[in-house]
C-alpha positions in Angstrom: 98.0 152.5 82.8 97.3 149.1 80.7 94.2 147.1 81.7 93.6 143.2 81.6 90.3 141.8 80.3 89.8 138.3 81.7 89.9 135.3 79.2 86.9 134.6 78.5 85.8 130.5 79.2 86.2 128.3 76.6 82.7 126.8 74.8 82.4 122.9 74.7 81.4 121.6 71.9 78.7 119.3 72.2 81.3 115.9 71.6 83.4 117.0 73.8 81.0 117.7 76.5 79.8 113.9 75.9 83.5 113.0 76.0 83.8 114.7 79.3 80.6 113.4 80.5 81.3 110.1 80.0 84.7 110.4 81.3 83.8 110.7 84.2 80.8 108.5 84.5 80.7 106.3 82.0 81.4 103.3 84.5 78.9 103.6 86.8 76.7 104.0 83.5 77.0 100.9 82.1 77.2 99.0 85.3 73.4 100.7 85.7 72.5 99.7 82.4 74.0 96.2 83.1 72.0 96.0 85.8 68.4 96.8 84.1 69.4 95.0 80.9 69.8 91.8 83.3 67.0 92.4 85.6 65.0 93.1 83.1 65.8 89.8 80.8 66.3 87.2 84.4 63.8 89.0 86.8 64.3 85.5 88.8 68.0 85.1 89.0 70.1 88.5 88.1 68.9 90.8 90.8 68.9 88.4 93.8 70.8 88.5 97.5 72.8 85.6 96.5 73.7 86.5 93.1 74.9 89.6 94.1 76.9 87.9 96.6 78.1 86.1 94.1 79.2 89.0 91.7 81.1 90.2 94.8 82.7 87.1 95.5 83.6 86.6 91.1 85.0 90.2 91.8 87.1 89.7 94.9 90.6 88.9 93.0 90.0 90.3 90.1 89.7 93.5 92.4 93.2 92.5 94.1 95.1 92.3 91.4 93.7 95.2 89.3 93.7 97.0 92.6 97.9 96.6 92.7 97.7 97.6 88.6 96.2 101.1 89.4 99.4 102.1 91.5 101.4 100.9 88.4 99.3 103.1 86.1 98.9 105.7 88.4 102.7 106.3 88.7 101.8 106.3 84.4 104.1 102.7 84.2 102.4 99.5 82.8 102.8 95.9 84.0 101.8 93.0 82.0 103.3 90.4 84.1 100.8 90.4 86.6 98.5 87.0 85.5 101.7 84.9 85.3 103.2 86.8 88.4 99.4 85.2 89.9 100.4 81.9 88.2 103.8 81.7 89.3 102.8 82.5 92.8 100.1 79.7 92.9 102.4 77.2 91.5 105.1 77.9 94.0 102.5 77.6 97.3 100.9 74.0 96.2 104.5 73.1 95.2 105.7 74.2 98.7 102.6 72.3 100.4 102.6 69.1 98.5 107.0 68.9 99.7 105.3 68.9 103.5 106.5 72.9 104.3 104.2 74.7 106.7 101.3 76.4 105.4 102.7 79.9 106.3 105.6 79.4 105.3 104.6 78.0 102.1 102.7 81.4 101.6 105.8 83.6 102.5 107.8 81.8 99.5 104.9 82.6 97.3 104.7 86.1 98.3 108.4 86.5 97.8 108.3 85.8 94.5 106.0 88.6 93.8 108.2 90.9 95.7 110.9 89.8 93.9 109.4 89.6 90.4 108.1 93.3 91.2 112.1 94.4 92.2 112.6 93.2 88.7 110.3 94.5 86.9 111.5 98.1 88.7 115.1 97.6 87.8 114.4 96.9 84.5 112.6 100.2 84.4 113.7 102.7 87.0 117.9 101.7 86.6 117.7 100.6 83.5 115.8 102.7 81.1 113.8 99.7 79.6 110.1 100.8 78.7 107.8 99.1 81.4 105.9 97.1 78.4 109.1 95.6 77.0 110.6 94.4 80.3 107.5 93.3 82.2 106.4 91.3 79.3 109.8 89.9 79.5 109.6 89.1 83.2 106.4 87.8 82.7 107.7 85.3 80.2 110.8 84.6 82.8 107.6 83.6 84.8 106.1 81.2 82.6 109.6 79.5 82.0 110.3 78.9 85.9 106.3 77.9 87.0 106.7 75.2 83.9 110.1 74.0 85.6 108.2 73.3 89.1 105.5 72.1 87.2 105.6 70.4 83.7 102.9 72.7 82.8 100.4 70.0 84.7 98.2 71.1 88.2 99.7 71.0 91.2 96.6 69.4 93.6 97.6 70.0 97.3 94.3 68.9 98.7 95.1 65.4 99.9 97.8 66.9 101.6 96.7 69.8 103.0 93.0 70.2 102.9 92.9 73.0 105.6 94.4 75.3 103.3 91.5 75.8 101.1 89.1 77.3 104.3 91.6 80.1 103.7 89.1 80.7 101.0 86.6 78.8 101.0 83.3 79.3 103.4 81.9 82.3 104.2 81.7 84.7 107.8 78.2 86.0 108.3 76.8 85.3 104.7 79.6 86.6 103.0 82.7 84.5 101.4 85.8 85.4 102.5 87.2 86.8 99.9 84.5 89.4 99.6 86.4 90.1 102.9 90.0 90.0 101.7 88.9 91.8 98.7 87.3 94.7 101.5 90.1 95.1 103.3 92.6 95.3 100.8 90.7 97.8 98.6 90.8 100.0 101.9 93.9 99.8 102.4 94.7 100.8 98.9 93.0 103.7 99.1 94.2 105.2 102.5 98.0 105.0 100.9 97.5 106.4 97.1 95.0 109.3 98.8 96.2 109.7 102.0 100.0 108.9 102.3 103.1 110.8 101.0 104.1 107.6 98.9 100.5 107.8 97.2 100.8 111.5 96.6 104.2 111.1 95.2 102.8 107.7 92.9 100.2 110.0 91.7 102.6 113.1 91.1 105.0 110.9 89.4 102.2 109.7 87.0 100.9 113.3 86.3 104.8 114.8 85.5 107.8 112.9 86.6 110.1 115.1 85.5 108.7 118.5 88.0 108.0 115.6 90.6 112.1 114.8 90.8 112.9 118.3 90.7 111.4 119.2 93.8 113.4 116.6 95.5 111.2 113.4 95.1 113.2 110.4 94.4 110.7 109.3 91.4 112.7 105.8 90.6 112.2 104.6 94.7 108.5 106.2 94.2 107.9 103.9 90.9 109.7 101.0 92.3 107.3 101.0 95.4 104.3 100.8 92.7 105.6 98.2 90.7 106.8 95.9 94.0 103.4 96.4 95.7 101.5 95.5 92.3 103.5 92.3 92.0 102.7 91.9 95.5 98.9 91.9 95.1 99.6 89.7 91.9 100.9 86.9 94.1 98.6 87.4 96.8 95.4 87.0 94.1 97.8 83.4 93.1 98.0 82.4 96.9 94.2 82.9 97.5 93.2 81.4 94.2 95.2 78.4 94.6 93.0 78.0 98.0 89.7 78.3 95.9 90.7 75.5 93.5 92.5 73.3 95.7 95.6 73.5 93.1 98.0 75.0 91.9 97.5 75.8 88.1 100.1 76.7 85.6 97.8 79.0 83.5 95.7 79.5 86.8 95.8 83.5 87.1 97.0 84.3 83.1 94.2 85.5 82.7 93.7 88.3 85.3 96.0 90.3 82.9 93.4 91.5 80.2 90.5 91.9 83.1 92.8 93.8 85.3 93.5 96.5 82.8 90.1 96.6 81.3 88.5 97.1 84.9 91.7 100.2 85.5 90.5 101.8 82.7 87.1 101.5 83.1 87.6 103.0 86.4 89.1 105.8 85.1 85.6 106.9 83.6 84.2 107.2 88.1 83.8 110.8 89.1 87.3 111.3 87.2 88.0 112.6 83.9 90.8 109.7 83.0 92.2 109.6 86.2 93.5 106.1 87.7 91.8 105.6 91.2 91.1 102.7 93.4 87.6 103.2 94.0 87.3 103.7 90.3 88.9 100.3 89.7 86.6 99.0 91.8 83.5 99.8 90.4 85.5 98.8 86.9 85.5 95.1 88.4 82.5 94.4 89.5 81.2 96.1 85.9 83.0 93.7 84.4 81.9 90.6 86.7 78.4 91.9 86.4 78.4 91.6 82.9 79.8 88.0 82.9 77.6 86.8 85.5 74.7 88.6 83.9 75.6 86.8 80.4 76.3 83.4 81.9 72.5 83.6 83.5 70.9 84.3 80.0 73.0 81.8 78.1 75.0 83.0 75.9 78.4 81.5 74.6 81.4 81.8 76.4 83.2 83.7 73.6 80.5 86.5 74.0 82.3 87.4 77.4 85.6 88.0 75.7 84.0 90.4 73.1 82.3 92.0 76.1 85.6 92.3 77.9 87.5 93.5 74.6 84.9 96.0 74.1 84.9 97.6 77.2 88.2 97.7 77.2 88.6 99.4 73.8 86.3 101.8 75.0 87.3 102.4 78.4 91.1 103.5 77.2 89.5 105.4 74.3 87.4 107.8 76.3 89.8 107.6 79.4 92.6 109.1 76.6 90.2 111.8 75.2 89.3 112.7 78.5 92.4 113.4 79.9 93.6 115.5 76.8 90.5 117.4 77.1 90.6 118.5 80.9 94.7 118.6 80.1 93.8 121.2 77.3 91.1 123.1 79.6 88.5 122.0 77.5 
């Protein structure tokens, strides 16, 4: 007769206890200590109703596009065409609405092109073999070559001709800008179809092991395709309604979504998570981010504090999201 003894639960160390701890709540950490550092040094202007609103509404397409980036990431792909995906996509609506095409039309051609720089971008990586760093930077330099053909690198203003297509954006319904509301609804829908829909489950079982995902009969290239088309779709989107907040189409308009994008995914890895891609996660990363450059822009510092903020929580964010996820990975 032979007897098992249980395995007895591994000890933590204390760093890797911290590690876990702040892998999974590191985010909503900071944004708290954001939040009292700011209220604390602007009692008048940080931790008002309209400033708030106004974090929200700095958030709202930042949120979009870093929104589409978690499925990328979650499906454990990269995609660093995104800002000039955003740029291209502006370009080509105030192109389309200065030649006289319909407004809806004129954001149909804009959203193609996200599509079909996301097609790509999957070809290049699901048929292809590329690695997803290599041929979305590529793509995204592709992108930069055609918005300079439509326009000579110089702002496309559509305004004179067609001012109604800034109230897309601009104005607000019941207190609130609009985008606050685009930025709602989208973030919803997000959610419902990475937690709640096969394609999210697959996008998420992909990411974890794509190799024991295909072998129980999941088509893992259609699966990451999917991610990367609907992230290049978000991408244009965030061009379209960024385009309607300026009143132009700019040629560097949404480069730099890139960097904010992946620092707000990673940051949102460290919400109730242990260095796990989410949307709600990425949410939260956002408006940490947007709270610490509204919070910095009250107080008065430089602008070229804000990119060491950004780079910094971005270093960190990947750092501990990385740890984490060997950790809990190793049973730690």
């Amino acid at each position: 007769m032979t007897t098992t003894t249980a395995e007895a639960p591994r000890t933590r160390t204390p760093g890797q206890a911290v590690t876990l701890f702040v892998g999974k709540y590191g985010a909503l950490i900071v944004l708290a200590g954001l939040v009292l550092v700011f209220s604390i040094m602007a009692p008048k202007y940080f931790l008002t109703w309209n400033n708030i609103v106004q974090i929200f509404n700095q958030s709202a397409l930042a949120a979009i596009i870093a929104c589409g980036l978690t499925l990328v990431l979650a499906a454990n792909q990269f995609d660093l065409s995104i800002g000039y995906t955003a740029s291209l996509a502006g370009i080509t609506v105030a192109a389309s609405l200065i030649a006289g095409i319909p407004i809806p039309v004129a954001i149909l051609l804009a959203l193609l092109v996200g599509v079909g720089i996301g097609i790509l971008n999957s070809i290049l990586v699901t048929r292809l073999g590329v690695n997803a760093l290599v041929a979305t930077l590529g793509v995204g330099s592709v992108a930069i070559g055609i918005n300079y053909f439509i326009s000579g690198g110089a702002a496309q203003p559509f305004g004179a001709y067609v001012p109604e297509f800034t109230e897309i954006s601009v104005g607000t319904w019941l207190g609130i800008p609009r985008n606050v509301y685009y930025m709602a609804v989208i973030v919803a829908v997000l959610w419902v179809l990475l937690n709640r829909t096969v394609l999210g489950r697959n996008i998420q079982a992909v990411g974890g092991n794509a190799e024991a995902t295909r072998l129980v009969g999941v088509n893992t290239r259609r699966v990451t395709s999917a991610a990367f088309i609907i992230c290049s779709l978000l991408a244009a989107i965030t061009g379209v309604l960024l385009a309607s907040v300026v009143g132009s189409g700019q040629s560097t308009g949404g480069d730099g979504y890139t960097l904010q994008a992946f620092a707000a995914a990673f940051l949102g890895t460290a919400v109730m998570r242990e260095g796990q891609f989410h949307i709600l996660g990425t949410l939260v990363g956002v408006v940490t981010v947007a709270t610490g450059f509204n919070g910095l822009a009250i107080i008065g510092v430089p602008s070229f504090v804000q990119f060491l903020f950004q780079g910094i929580l971005l270093i960190a964010a990947v750092s501990f999201s990385t740890v984490a996820r060997k950790l809990v990975r190793a049973g730690a």
